[in-house]
C-alpha positions as CSV (number, residue, x, y, z in Angstrom):
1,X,14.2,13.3,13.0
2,X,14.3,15.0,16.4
3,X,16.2,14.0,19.5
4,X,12.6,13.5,20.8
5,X,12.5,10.5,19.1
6,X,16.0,9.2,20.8
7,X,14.1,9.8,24.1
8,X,10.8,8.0,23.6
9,X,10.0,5.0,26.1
10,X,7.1,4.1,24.0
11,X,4.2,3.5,26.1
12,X,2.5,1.4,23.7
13,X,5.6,-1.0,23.0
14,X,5.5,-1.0,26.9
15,X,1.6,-2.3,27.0
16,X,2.5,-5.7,24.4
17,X,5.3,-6.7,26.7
18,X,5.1,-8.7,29.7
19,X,8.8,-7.6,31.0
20,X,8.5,-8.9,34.5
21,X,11.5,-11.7,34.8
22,X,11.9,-11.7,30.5
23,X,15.0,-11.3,28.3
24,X,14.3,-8.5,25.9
25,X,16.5,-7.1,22.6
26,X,15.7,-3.9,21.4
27,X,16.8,-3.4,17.6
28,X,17.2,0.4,17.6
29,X,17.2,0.9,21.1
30,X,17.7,4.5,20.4
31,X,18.8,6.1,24.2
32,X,17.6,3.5,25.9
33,X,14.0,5.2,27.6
34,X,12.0,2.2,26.3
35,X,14.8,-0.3,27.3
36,X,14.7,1.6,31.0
37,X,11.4,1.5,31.2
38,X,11.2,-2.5,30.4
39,X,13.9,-2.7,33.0
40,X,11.8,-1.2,35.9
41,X,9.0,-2.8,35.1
42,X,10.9,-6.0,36.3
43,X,12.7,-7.5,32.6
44,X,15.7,-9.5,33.7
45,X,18.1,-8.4,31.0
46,X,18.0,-5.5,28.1
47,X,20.4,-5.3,25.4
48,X,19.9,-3.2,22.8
49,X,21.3,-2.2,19.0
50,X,21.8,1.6,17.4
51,X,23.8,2.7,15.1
52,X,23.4,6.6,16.4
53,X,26.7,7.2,18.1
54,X,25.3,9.8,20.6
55,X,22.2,7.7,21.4
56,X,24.2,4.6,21.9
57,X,26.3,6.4,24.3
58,X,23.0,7.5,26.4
59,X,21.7,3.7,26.5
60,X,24.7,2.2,27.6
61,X,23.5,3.8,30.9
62,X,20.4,2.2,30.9
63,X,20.9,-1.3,29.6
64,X,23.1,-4.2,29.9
65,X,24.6,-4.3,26.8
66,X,24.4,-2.0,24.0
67,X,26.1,-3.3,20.4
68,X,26.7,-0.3,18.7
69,X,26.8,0.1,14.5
70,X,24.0,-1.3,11.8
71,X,21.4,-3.8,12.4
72,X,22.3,-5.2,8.8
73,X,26.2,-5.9,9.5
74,X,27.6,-5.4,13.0
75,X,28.7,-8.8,14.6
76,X,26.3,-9.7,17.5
77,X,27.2,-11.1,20.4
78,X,24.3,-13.4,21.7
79,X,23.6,-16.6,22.2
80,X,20.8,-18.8,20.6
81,X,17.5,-18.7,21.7
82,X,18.8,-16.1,24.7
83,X,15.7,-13.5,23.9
84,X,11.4,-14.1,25.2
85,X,11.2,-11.1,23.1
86,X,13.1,-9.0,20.5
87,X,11.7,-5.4,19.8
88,X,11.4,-3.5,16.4
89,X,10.1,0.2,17.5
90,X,10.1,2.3,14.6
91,X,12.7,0.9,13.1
92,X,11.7,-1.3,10.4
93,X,10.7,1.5,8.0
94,X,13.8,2.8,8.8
95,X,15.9,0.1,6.8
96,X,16.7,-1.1,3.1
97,X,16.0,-5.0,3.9
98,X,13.6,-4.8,7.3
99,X,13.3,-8.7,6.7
100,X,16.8,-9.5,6.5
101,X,16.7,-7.6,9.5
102,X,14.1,-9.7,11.3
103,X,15.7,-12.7,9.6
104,X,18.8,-12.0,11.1
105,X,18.1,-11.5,14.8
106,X,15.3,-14.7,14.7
107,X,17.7,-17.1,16.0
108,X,18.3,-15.5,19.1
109,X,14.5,-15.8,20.0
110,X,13.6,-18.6,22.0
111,X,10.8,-21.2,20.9
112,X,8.2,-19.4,23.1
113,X,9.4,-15.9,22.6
114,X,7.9,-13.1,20.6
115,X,8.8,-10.7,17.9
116,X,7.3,-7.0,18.7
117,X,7.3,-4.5,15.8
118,X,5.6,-1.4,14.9
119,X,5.4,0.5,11.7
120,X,3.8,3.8,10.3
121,X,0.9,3.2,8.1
122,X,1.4,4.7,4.5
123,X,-2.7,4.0,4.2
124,X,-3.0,6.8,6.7
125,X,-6.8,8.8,5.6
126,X,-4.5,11.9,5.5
127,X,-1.6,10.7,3.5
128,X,-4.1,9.1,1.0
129,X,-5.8,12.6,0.7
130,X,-2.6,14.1,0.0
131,X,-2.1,12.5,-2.5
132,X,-4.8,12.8,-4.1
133,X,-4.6,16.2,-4.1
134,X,-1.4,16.2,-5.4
135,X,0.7,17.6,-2.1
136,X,2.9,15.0,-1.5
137,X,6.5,16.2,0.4
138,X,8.7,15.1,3.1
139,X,8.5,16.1,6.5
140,X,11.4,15.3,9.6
141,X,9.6,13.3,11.0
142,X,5.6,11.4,10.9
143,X,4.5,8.9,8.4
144,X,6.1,10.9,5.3
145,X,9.9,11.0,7.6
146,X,12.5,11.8,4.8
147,X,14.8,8.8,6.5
148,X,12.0,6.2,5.3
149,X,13.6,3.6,3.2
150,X,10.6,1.5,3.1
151,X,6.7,1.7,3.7
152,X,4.1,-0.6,5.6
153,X,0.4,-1.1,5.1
154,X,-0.9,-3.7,8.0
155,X,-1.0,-6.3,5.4
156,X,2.5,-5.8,4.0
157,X,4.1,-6.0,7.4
158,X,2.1,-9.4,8.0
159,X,3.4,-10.6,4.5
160,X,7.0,-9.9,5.2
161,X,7.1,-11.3,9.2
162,X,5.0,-14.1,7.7
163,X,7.6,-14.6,4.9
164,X,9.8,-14.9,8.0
165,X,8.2,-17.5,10.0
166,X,6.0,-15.5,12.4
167,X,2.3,-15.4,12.5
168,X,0.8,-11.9,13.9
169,X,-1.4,-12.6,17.1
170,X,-2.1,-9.2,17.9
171,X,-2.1,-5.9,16.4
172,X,-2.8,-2.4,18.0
173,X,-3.3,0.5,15.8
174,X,-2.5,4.0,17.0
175,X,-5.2,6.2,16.4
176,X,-4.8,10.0,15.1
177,X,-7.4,12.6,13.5
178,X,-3.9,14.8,12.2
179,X,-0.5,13.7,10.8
180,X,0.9,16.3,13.5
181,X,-0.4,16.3,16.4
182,X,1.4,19.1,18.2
183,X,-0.5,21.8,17.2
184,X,-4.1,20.7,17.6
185,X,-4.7,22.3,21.0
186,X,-7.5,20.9,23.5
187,X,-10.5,20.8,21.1
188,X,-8.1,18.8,18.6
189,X,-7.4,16.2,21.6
190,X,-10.6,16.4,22.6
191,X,-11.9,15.4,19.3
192,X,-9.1,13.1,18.7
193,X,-9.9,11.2,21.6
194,X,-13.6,11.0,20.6
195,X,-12.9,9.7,17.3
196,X,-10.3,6.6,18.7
197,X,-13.3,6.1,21.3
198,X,-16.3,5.9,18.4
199,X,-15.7,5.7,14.5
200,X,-12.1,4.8,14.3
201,X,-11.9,1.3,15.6
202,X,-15.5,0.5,14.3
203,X,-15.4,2.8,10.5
204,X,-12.1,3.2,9.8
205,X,-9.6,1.2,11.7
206,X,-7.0,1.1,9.2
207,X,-7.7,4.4,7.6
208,X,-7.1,6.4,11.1
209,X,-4.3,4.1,12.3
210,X,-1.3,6.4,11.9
211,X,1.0,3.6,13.7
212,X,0.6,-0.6,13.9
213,X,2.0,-2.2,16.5
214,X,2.2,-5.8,16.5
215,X,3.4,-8.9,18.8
216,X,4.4,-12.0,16.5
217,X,5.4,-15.4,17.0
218,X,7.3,-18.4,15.7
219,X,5.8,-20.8,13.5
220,X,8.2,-22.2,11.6
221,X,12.2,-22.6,11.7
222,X,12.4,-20.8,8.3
223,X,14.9,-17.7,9.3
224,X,16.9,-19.8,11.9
């Protein structure tokens, strides 16, 4: 995992929240970009969670508070129902129990709030052809990350937040033709940009979604 990914302010997290005058908790908060961005685009309030000692350190910069140490087992130190939105980016995956995770942090989102994940998508055309194939390996960082504890389809990350109490309202896929895009040059972004525009959200919207992300909300008092 690169520092890259420390410094991402995840422009697709950023288009699912309405920030302007909210209360938002980013689990994973990572050095904070996301968190800044929220902040100027008008949130009231941004705390955040990571457990990476030298990303922590960059946030507390950028956010109000920053609770340093493991999702799963630091003490927290908010207040019931304090959060209209609490943020998973990447991080889910990432864990050993993501829904004692989400279970945990619940009861500090209020009645009307929302629960904002996203998730790499193991059903990926490409991973499936790998596989196939028989070339299956880790990579530092993608879909196949060596630091992935757990994998997602779109349905298994609505099982498990609906195993929580929260019903998914919207879900946004991230599009991709390649596992890597880095490489692909200008016809490969040309192309890629044709495809999300034509046969990927009508053909194959789950096949060539590299990446869900998802806004959920309570609908029961089941993890409180």
């Amino acid at each position: 995992m690169s520092w890259d990914y420390y410094e991402d302010p995840r422009p697709d997290i950023q288009a699912v929240v309405s920030a302007a005058g909210r209360r938002v908790l980013d689990v994973g908060c990572a050095g904070g970009a996301l968190a800044a961005a929220l902040k100027e685009a008008g949130a009231a309030y941004v705390a955040g969670i990571e457990r990476h000692p030298a990303a922590a350190a960059k946030a507390r910069g950028r956010l109000d508070v920053v609770v340093e140490g493991d999702i799963l087992t630091t003490p927290l130190p908010f207040s019931a129902g304090e959060f209209d939105y609490i943020i998973f980016g990447d991080v889910l995956e990432h864990l050993s129990d993501p829904e004692r995770a989400v279970r945990r942090v619940l009861p500090y989102l209020n009645r009307t709030g929302r629960v904002v994940a996203s998730v790499p998508n193991i059903r990926f055309y490409v991973v499936l052809l790998r596989l196939l194939v028989d070339r299956w390996a880790y990579t530092d960082h993608g879909i196949r990350d060596r630091t992935h504890l757990r994998i997602f389809t779109r349905r298994s990350l609505e099982a498990m937040l609906s195993s929580c109490g929260l019903l998914v309202e919207r879900i946004e896929r991230n599009y991709r033709l390649m596992e890597d895009q880095s490489r692909i040059g200008r016809v490969g972004a040309a192309a890629t940009r044709l495809a999300r525009a034509t046969v990927a959200p009508i053909l194959f919207r789950d096949l060539m979604a590299f990446q869900y992300v998802v806004v959920a909300r309570r609908i029961s008092s089941r993890c409180v």
